[in-house]
Rosetta silent file (secondary structure, phi, psi, omega in degrees, C-alpha in Angstrom):
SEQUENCE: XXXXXXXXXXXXXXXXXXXXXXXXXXXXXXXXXXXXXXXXXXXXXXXXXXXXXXXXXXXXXXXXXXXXXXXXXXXXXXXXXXXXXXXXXXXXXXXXXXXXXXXXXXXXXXXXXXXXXXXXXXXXX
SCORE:     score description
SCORE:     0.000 S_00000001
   1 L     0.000  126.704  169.629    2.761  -18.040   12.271 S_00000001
   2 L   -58.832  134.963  179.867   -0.438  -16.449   12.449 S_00000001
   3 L   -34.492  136.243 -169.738   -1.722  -13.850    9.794 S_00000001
   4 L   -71.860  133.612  173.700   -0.120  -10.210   10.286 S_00000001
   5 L   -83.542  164.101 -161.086   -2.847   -7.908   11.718 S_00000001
   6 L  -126.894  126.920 -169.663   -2.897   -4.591   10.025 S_00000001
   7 L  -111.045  124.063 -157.097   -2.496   -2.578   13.373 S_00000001
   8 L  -136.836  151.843  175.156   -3.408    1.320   13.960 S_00000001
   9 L  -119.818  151.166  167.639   -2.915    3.838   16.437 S_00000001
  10 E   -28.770  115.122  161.789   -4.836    7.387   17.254 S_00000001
  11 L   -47.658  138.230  148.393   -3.584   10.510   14.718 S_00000001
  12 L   -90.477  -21.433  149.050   -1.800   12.796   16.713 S_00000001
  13 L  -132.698  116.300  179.491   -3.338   15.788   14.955 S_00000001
  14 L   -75.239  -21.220 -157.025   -6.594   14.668   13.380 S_00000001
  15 L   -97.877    9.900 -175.130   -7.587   18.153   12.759 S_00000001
  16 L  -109.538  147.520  140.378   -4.252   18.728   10.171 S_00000001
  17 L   -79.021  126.533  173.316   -3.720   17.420    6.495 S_00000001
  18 L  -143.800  120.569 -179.384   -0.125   15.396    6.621 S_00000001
  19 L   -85.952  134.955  146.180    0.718   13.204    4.113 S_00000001
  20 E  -111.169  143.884 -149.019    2.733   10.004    5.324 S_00000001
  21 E  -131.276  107.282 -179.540    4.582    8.708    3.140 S_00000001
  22 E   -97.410  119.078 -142.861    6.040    4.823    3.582 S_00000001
  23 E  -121.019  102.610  177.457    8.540    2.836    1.319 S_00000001
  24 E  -101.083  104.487 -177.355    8.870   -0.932    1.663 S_00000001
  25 E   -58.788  -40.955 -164.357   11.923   -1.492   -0.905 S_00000001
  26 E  -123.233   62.418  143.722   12.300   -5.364   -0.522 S_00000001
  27 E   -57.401  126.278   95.165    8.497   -6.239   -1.826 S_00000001
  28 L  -106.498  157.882 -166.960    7.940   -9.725   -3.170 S_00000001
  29 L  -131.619 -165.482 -173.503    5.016  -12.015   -4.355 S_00000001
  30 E  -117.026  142.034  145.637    4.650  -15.009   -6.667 S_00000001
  31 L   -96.963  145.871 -163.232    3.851  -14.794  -10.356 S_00000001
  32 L   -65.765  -21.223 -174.999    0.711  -16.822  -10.836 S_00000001
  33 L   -70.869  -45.824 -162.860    1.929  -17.899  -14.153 S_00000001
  34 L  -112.480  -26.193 -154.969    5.521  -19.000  -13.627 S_00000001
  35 L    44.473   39.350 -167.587    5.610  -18.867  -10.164 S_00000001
  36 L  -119.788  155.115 -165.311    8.855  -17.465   -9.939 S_00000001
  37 E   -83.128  132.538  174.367    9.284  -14.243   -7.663 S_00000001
  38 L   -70.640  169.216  169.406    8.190  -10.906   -8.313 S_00000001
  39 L  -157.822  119.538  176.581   10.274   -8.167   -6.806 S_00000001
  40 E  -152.251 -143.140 -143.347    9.387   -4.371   -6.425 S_00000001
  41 E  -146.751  114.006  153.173    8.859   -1.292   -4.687 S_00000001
  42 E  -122.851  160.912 -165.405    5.776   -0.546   -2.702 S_00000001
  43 E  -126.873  134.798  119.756    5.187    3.038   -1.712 S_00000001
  44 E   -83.717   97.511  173.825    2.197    4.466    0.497 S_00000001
  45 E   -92.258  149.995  173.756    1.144    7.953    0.863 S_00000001
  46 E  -155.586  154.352  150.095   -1.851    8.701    2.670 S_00000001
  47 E  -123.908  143.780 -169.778   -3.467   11.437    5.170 S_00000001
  48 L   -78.185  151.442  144.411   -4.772    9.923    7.939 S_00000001
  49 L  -123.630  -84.461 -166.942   -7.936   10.630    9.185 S_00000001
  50 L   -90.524  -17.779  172.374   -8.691    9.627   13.134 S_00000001
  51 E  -115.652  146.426 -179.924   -5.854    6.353   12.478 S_00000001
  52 L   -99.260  173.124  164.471   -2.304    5.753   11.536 S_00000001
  53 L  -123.626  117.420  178.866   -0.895    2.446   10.418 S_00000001
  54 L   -75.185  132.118 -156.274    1.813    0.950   12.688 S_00000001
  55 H   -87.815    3.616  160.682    4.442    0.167   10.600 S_00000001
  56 H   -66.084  -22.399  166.332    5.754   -2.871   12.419 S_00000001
  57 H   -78.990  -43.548 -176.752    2.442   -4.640   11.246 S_00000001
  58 H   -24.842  -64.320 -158.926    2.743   -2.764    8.047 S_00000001
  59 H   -59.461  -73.040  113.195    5.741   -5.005    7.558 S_00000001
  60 H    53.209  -98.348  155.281    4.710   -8.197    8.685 S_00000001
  61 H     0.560  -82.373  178.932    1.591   -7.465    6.392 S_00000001
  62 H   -47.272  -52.085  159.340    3.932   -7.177    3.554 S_00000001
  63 H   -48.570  -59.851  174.726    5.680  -10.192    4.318 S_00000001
  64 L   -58.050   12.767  160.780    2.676  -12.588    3.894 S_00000001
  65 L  -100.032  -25.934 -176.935    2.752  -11.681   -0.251 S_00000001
  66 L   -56.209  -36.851  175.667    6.067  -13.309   -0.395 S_00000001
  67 L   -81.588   -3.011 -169.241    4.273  -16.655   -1.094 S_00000001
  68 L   -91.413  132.811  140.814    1.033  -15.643   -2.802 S_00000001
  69 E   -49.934  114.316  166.101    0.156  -15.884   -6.601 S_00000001
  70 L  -175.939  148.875 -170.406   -1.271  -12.824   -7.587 S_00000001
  71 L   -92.700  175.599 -155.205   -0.240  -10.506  -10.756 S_00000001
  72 H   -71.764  -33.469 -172.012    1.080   -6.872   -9.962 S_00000001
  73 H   -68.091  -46.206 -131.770   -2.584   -4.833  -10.574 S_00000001
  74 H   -85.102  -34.420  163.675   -4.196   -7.435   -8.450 S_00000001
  75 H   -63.526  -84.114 -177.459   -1.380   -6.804   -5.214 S_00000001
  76 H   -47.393   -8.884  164.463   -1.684   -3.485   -5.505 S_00000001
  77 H   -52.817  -94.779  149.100   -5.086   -3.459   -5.501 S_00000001
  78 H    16.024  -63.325 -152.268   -5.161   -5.795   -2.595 S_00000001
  79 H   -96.470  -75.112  171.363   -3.230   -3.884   -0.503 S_00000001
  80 H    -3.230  -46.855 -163.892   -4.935    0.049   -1.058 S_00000001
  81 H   -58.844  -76.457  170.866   -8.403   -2.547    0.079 S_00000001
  82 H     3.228  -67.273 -171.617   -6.359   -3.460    3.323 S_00000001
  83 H  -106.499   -2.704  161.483   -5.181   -0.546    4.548 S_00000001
  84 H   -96.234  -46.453  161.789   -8.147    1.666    4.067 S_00000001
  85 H   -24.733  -45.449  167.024  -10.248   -0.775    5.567 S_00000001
  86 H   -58.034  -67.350  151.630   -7.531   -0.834    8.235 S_00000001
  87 H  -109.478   26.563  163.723   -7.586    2.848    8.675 S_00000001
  88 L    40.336  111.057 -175.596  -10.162    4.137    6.734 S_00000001
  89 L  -111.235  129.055 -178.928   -7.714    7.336    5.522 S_00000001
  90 L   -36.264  -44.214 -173.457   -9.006   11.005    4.144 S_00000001
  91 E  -138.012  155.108  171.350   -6.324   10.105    0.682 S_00000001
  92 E  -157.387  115.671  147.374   -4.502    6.898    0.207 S_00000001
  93 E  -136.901  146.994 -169.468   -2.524    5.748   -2.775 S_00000001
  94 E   -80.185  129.426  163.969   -0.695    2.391   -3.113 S_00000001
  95 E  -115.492  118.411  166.050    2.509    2.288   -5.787 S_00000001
  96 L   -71.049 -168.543  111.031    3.433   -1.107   -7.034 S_00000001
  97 L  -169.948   89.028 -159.520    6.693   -0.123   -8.816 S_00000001
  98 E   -89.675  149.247  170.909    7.936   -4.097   -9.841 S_00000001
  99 E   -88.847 -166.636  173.864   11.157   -4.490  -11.582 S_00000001
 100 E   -46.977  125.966  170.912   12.322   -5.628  -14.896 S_00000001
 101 E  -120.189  162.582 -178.802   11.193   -8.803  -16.093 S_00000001
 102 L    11.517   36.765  161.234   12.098   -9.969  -19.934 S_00000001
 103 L   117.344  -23.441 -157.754   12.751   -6.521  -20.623 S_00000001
 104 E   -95.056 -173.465  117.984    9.506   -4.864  -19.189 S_00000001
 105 E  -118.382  156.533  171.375    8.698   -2.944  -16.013 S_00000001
 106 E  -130.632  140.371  170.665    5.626   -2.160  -14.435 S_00000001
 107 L  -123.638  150.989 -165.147    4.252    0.376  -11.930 S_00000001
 108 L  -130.247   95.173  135.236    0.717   -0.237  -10.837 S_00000001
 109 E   -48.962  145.276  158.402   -0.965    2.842   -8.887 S_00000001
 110 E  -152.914  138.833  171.739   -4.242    2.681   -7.306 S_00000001
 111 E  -115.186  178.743  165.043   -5.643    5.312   -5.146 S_00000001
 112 E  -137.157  129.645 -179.119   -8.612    5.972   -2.818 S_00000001
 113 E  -112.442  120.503  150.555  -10.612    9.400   -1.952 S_00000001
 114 L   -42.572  101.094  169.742  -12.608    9.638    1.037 S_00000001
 115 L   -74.545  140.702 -152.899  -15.785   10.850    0.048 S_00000001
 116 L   137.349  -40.257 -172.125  -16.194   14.475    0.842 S_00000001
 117 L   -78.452  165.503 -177.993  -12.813   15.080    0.999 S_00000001
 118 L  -143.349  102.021  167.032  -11.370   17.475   -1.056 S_00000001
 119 L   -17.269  147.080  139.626   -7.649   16.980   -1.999 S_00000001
 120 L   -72.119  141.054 -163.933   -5.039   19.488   -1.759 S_00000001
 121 L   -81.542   12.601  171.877   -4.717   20.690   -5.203 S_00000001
 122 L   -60.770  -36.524  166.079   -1.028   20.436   -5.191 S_00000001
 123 L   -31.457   78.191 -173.569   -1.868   16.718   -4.982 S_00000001
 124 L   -54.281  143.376 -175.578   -1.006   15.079   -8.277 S_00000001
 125 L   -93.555    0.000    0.000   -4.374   12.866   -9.371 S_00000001
């Protein structure tokens, strides 16, 4: 199967702030260490600016981490690159939120600011 395309369509109001907000529940990767499977949570919110992200590629997307080595900062990372690159978005932030392993959990934010834009300030930072 060929690599998932990160796929986008036209905002239907470009000229509004809307946060979308997207959950993929049944996340997994590799750990690079052990190789044994990660499992988490990843969440996107973003406002769009002139593109959306279609979420049948979204998924897809997501899919192609089940086999990859990479630790939890370095996915979420990863994917925030991706999908602004994909739709270059006013706000974007990526949530890792991996479960327990030996005892621990980890949530890995990472966000992106257009520059220029200026956040609503309801908008936790």
């Amino acid at each position: 199967m060929p690599p998932a395309t990160l796929e986008t369509f036209p905002n239907p109001r470009p000229e509004r702030d809307y946060e979308i907000v997207t959950r993929f529940p049944e996340f997994t990767s590799v750990c690079p260490i052990t190789g044994l499977p990660d499992f988490g949570e990843i969440t996107v919110t973003y406002v769009a600016d002139q593109r959306c992200i279609e979420l049948k590629s979204l998924k897809f997307y997501f899919l192609e981490f089940r086999n990859k080595g990479m630790f939890y900062e370095a996915v979420t990372n990863q994917i925030l690159d991706d999908l602004v690159a994909a739709c270059a978005p006013r706000w974007m932030r990526v949530t890792g939120a991996f479960t327990a392993r030996g005892g621990l959990s980890t949530t890995v934010v990472a966000e992106h600011v257009k520059p220029g834009y200026q956040r609503h300030p309801s908008e936790p930072r």
